[in-house]
MIVO-775595 format. One line per field, with one value per residue (C-alpha): x, y, z; residue number from 1. Coordinates in steps of 0.001 Angstrom, whole numbers, padded with zeros to 6 digits, always signed. Example, Ala and Ser with C-alpha at 12.3 -4.5 7.8 and 13.67 -1.06 7.14 Angstrom:
REM MIVO-775595
xx <- c(+012300_+013670)
yy <- c(-004500_-001060)
zz <- c(+007800_+007140)
num <- c(1_2)
//
This chain:
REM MIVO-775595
xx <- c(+176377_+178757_+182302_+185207_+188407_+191154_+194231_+193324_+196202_+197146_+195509_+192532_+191742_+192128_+189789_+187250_+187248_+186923_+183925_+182033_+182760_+181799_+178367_+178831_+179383_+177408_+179041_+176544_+177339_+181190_+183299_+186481_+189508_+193141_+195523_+196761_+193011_+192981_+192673_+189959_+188800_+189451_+187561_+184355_+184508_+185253_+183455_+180721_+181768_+181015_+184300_+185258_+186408_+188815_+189678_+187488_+184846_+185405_+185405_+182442_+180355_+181351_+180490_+183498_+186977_+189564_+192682_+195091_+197764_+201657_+202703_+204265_+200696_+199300_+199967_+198184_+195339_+195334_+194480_+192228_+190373_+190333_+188760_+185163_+182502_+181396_+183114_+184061_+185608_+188684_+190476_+194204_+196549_+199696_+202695)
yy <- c(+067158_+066186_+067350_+065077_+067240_+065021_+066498_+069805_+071579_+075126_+074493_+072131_+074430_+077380_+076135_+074928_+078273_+079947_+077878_+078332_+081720_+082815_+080275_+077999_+075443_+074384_+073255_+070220_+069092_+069000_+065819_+066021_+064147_+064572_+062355_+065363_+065050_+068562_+070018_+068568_+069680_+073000_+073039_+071669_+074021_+077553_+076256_+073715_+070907_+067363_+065131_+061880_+059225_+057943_+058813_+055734_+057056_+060613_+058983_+056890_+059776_+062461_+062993_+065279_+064328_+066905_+065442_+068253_+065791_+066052_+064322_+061335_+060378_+060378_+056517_+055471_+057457_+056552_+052985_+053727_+055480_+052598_+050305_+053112_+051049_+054245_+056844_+059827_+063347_+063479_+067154_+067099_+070027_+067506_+068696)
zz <- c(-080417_-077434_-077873_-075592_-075060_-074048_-072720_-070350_-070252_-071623_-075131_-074311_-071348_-073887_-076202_-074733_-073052_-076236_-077287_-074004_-074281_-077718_-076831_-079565_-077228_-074598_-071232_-070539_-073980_-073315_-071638_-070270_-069357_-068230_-066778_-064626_-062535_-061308_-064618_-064898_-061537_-062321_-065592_-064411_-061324_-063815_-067065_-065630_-068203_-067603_-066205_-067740_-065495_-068617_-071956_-073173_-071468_-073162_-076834_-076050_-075080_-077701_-081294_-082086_-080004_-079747_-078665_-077141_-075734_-076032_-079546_-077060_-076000_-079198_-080085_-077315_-077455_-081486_-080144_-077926_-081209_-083554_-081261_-081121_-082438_-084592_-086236_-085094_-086334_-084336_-084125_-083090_-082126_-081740_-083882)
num <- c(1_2_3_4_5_6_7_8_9_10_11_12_13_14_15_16_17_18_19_20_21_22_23_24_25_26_27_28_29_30_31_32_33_34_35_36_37_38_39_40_41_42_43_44_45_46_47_48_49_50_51_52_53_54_55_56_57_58_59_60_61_62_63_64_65_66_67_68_69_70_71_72_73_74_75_76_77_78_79_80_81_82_83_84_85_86_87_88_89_90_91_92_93_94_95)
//
């Protein structure tokens, strides 16, 4: 299974850390992206995760999405998630 975390801030960051950590989650098996590109830098550099050049790219690649954007971006992103050709379990932390 291939998990896509979109949004690295604080929470995605925090997260994904806790899933690498406890070893449920694999690192090769997670994507990335951010529009803020160094945090995705810094989370392939400290957690060896994979980096997504977009968001499309992201949902694409992963089975589960976890969405950890501000509540402003979700609209767009909800787009972007309709048009997947397959389904997909999407997890969001947006108020």
């Amino acid at each position: 299974m291939k998990l896509a975390v979109i949004g690295c801030g604080k929470m995605g960051s925090a997260l994904l850390g806790g899933g690498v950590k406890s070893g449920e989650v694999a690192p090769a098996s997670i994507i990335v992206f951010d529009a803020y590109r160094p945090a995705v830098d810094q989370l392939v550099e400290a957690r060896g995760v994979i980096a997504a050049a977009s968001a499309e790219e992201a949902v694409k690649v992963g089975d589960v999405v976890l969405v950890c954007v501000k509540p402003a971006d979700i609209a767009s992103l909800g787009a972007l998630l309709q048009g997947t050709a397959e389904p997909k379990l999407v997890v969001s932390i947006a108020a």
